[in-house]
matplotlib code that plots the C-alpha trace (Angstrom):
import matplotlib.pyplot as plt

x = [144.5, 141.3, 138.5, 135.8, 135.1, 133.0, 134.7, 134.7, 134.9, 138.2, 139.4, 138.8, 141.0, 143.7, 144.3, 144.2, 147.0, 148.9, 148.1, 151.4, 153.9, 157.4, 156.4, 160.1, 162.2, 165.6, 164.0, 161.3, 159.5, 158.7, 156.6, 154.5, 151.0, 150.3, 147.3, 145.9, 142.9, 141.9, 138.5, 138.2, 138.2, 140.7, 143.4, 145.7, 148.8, 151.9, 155.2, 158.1, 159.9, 158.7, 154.6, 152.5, 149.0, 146.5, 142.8, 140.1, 137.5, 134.6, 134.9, 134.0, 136.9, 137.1, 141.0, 143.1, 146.6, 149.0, 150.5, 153.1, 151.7, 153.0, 151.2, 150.7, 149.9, 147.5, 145.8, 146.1, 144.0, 141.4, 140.3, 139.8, 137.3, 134.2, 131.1, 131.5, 132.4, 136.1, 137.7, 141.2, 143.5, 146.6, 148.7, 151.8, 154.0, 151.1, 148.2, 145.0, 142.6, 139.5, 136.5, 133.6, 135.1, 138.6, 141.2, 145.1, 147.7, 150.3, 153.5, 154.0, 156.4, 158.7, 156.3, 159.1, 161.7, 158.9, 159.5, 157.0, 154.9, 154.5, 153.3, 150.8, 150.5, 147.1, 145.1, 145.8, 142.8, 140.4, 140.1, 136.8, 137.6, 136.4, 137.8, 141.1, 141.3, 140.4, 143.1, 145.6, 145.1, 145.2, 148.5, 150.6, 150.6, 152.9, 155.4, 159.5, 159.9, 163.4, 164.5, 168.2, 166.3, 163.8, 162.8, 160.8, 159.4, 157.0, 153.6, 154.5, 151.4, 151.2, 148.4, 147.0, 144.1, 141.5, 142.9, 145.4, 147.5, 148.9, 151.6, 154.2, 156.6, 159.0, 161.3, 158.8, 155.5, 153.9, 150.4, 148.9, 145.2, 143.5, 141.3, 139.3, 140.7, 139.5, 142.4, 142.1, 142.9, 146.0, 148.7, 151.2, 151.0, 153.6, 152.6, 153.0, 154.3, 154.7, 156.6, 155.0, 155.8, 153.7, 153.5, 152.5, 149.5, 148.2, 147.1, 146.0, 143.7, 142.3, 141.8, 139.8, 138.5, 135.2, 135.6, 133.8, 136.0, 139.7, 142.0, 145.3, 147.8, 151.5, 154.3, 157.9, 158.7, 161.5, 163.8, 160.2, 158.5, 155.7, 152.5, 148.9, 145.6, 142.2, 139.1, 136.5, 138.7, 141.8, 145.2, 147.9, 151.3, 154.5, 157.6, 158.0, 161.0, 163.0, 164.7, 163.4, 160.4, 161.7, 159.4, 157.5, 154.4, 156.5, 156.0, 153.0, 151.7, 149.6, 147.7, 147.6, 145.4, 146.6, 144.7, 142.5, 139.7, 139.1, 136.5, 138.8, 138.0, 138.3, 141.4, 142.7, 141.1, 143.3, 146.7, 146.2, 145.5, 148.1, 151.0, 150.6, 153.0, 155.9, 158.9, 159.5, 160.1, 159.0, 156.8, 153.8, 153.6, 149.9, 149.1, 146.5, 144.7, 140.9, 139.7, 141.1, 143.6, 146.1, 147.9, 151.2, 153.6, 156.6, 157.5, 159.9, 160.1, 157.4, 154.7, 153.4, 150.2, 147.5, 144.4, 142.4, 139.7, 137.8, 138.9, 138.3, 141.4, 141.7, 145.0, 147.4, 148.3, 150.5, 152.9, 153.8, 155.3, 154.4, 155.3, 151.8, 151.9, 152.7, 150.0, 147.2, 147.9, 147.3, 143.9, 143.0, 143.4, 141.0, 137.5, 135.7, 133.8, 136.4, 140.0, 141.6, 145.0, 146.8, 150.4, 153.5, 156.2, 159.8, 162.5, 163.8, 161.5, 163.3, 162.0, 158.5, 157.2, 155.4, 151.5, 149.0, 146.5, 143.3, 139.6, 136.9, 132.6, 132.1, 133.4, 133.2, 133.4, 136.7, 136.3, 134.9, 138.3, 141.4, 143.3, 146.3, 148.8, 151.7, 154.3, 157.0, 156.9, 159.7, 161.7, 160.4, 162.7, 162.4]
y = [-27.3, -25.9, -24.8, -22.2, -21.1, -18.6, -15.2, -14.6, -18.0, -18.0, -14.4, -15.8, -18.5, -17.1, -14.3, -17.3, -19.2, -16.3, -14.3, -15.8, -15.6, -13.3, -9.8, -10.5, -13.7, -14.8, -17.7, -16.5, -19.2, -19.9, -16.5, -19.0, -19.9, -24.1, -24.3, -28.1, -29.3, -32.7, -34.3, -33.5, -30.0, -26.8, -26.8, -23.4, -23.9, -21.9, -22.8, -21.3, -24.2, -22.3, -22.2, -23.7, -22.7, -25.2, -24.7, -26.6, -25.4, -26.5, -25.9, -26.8, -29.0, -29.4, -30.1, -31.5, -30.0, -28.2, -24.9, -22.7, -18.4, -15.4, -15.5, -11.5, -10.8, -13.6, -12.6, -9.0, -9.7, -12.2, -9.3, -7.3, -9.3, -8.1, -10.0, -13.0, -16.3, -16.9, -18.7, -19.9, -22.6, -22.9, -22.9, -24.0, -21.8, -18.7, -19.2, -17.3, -16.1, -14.1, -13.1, -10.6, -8.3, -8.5, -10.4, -11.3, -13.5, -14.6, -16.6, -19.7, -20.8, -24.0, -26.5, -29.7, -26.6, -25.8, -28.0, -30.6, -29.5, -30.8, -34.1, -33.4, -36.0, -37.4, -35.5, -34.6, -32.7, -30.1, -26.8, -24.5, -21.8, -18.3, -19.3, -20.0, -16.5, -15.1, -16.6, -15.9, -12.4, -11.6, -13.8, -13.2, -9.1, -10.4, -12.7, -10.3, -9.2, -9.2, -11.7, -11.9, -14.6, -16.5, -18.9, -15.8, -14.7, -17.9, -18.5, -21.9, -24.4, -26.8, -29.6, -31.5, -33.9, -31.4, -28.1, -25.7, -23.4, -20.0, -18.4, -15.6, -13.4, -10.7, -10.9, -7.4, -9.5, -12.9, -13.6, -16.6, -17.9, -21.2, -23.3, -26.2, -28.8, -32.2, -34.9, -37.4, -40.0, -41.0, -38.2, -39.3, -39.7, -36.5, -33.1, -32.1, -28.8, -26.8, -23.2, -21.9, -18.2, -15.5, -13.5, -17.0, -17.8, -14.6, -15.1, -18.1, -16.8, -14.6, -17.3, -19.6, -17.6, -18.4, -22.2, -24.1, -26.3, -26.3, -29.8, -29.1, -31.7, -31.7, -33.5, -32.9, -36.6, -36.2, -33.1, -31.8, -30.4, -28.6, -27.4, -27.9, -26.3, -27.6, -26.2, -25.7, -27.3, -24.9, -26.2, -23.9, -25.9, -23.9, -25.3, -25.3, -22.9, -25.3, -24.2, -24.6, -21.8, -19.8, -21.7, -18.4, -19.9, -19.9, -16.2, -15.9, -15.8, -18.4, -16.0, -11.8, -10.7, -6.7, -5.2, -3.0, -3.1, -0.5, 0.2, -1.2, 1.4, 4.6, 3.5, 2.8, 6.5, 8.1, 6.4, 7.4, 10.8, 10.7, 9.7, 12.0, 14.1, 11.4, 11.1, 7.8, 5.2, 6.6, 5.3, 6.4, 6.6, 4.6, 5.9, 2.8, 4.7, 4.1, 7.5, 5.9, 5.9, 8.7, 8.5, 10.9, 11.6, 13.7, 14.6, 17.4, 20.9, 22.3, 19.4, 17.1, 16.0, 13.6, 12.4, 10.6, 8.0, 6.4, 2.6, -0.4, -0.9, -4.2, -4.1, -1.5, 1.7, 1.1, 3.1, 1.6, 2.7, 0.8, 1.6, 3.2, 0.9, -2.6, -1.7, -0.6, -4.3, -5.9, -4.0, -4.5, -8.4, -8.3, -8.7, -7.4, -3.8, -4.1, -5.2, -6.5, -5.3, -7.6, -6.3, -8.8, -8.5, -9.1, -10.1, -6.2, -3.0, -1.3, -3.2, -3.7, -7.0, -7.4, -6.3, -9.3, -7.9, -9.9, -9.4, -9.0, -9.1, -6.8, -4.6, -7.4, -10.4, -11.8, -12.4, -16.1, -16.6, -17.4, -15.0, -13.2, -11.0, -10.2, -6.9, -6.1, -2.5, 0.0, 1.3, 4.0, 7.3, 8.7]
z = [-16.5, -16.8, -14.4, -13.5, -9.8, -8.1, -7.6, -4.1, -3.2, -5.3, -3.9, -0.4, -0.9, -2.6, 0.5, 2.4, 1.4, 0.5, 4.3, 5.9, 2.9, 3.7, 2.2, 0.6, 0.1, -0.8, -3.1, -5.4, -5.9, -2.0, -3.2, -5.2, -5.0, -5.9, -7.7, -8.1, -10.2, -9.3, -9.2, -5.6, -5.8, -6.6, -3.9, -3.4, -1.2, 0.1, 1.8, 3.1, 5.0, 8.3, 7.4, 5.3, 4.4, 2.4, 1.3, -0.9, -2.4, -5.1, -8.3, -12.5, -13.2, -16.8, -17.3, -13.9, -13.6, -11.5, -11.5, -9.3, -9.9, -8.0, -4.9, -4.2, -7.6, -8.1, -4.5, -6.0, -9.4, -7.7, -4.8, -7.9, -10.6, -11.9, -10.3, -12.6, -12.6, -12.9, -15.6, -15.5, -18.0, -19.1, -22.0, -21.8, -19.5, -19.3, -17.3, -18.5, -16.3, -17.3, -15.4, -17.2, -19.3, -17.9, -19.0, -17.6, -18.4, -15.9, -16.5, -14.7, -11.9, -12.1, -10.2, -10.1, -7.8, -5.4, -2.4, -0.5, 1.1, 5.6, 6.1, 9.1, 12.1, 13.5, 15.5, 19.0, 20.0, 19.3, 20.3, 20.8, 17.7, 19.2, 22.8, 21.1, 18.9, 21.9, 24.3, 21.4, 20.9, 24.9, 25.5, 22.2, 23.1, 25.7, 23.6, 22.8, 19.6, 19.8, 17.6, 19.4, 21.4, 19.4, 22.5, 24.5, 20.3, 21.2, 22.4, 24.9, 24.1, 27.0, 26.7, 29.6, 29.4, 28.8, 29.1, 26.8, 28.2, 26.5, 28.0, 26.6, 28.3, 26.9, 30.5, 31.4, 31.7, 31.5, 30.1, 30.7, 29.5, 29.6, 26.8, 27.0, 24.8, 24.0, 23.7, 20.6, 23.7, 22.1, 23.8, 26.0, 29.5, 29.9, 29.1, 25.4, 24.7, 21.6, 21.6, 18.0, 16.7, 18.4, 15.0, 13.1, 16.0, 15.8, 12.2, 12.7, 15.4, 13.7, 10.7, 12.1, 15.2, 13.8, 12.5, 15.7, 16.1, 15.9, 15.2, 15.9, 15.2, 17.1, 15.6, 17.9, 17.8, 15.0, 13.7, 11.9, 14.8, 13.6, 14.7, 12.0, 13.0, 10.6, 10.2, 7.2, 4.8, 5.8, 7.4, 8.6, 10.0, 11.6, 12.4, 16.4, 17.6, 19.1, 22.8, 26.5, 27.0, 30.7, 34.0, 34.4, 36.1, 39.2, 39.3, 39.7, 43.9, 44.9, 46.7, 46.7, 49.9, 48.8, 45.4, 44.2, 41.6, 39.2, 35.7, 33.4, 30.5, 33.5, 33.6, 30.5, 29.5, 32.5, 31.2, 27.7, 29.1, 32.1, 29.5, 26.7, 28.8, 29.1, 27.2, 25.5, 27.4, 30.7, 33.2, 35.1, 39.1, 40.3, 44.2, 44.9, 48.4, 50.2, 47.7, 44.6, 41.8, 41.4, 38.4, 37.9, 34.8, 35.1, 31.5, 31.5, 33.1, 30.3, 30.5, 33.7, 34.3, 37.3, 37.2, 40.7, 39.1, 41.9, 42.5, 45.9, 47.8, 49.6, 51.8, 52.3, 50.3, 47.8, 45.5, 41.7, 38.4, 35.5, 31.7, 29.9, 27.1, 29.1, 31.3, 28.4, 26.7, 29.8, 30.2, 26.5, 27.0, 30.1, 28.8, 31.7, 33.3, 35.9, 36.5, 39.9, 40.5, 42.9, 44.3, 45.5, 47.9, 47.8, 50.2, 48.9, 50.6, 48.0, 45.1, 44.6, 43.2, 40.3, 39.8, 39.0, 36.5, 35.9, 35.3, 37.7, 36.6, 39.0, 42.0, 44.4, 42.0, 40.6, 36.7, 35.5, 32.9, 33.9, 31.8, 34.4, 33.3, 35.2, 34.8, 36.5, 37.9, 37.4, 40.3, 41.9, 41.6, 44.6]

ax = plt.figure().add_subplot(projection="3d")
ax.plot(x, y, z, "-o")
ax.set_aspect("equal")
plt.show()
């Protein structure tokens, strides 16, 4: 094997396909990078049975071949070239690789152990990139991190005819957001779902956030489920956690009459403020009245602290103690001045239902995107 390719076109690909590798893993050469020269191009792939990340790229061909390099280390030496064109062959098990005045020789991996890489499906639809990234980055906040119960670890993906849905919940709070999405006309008549790691969406949010257009591929007709998302000659795939996602869209109240809207960065200030006195864990106490937002924090006998910041009450006064953090990543995710906070009743006075967070253009207009995010309070210690 033997090619040349620019530097930072090469760099750029090589952090790609190694972004999504374990930082550590039992079988060394899932650590590997796949570098093929063909006469179509240089292609650099990773796989560790759970993801799989595959780019192409031009480049000067002058020998076609195949080799399996330490991912990291390869990613490692490429981000750190002289501005010059990179060179790279082989001979025998070493791989050579000079650029300028700098020169490096790697070993080689054992291409024939390194396992096949996912067969992707046809198309199912497309998705509009930067509406995507978004969407992922304000639901995932929401998915557990617990790993003693993988199902809730999951972004749930639920495609209609021309809509996606995002939707995460950690047992505290639910996040849901909406994308358009443009079937390839060939998906069932039933909905298609697809639960894919939170961690694992995130990235690839970020990835192509900027890409247009998204194809995204879903394959859960066999014991392979798994997931692919194309764009600019780049394919992630992730094995689908397998399990039934929790029917949290029936929490959410078809209609809250009681709320109040608030700046959205006065009151994310007032929190970070409010809660530096709070021990961990803790939660804040919200008074929602006609003159505003009181926020209290009953730290310990040496430290408590309040703040009023002025807010619109619609409906009665109301009394609410919500964890600092929970709250500031539901206000993060709303992209707007202001934020409507809508309260719910239960069947118990004595437990208050949970607070319906979503964004509002302005103080008397609800927000145009149908992000909501819904937490459950704490109860209130009297």
């Amino acid at each position: 094997m033997k090619f040349q390719v620019n530097r930072d076109v090469f760099s750029e690909a090589v952090s790609f396909a190694v972004k999504l590798l374990p930082q550590r893993t039992t079988l060394p050469i899932l650590s590997g990078v796949l570098v093929d020269a063909t006469a179509d191009g240089l292609t650099l792939s990773s796989f560790d049975y759970e993801v799989s990340t595959q780019t192409t790229i031009t480049a000067d061909i002058e020998e076609t071949g195949r080799v399996l390099v330490s991912g990291r280390l390869l990613a490692d030496i490429a981000s750190r070239l002289p501005a010059a064109p990179v060179h790279v062959s082989t001979e025998g098990s070493k791989i050579i690789v000079k650029c300028g005045t700098a020169n490096f020789t790697l070993l080689s991996m054992p291409v024939e152990e390194y396992p096949t890489l996912p067969v992707i499906a046809e198309q199912s639809g497309l998705l509009p990139a930067e509406a995507f990234s978004t969407a992922v980055s304000q639901v995932a906040v929401a998915a557990s991190r617990d790993d003693v119960t993988p199902v809730i670890t999951g972004v749930q993906l639920e495609v209609s005819e021309n809509s996606l849905s995002l939707v995460a919940t950690d047992r505290y709070r639910v996040a849901i957001r909406e994308v358009d999405w443009e079937s390839s006309g060939k998906a069932s008549a039933d909905a298609v779902t697809a639960l894919v790691p939170a961690r694992t969406l995130m990235e690839i949010g970020k990835t192509f956030g900027h890409s247009g257009t998204i194809s995204v591929s879903i394959t859960n007709s066999d014991e392979r489920e798994l997931i692919a998302f194309s764009a600019d000659k780049k394919t992630v795939t992730s094995l689908l956690i397998k399990g039934n996602f929790p029917p949290v869209r029936r929490l959410f109240p078809d209609v809250a009459e009681n709320y109040a809207v608030v700046n959205t960065a006065d009151l994310m200030e007032a929190v970070r403020r409010v809660s530096l006195v709070l021990e961990r864990e803790a939660a804040l106490r919200f008074t929602f009245t006609i003159d505003g937002v009181t926020l209290e924090a009953i730290g310990s006998e040496q430290a408590q602290a309040s703040e009023t910041i002025d807010g619109h009450l619609n409906g009665d006064d109301t009394i609410v103690s919500l964890k600092p953090q929970f709250l500031l990543d539901g206000l993060g995710a709303v992209h707007s001045e202001f934020v409507r906070i809508s309260f719910t009743k239960t069947d118990n006075p004595n437990k208050p239902g949970p607070v319906l967070i979503t964004s509002q253009s302005s103080k008397d207009q609800p927000g145009a995107d149908n992000y909501k995010y819904l937490l459950q309070p704490n109860l209130l210690l009297r």
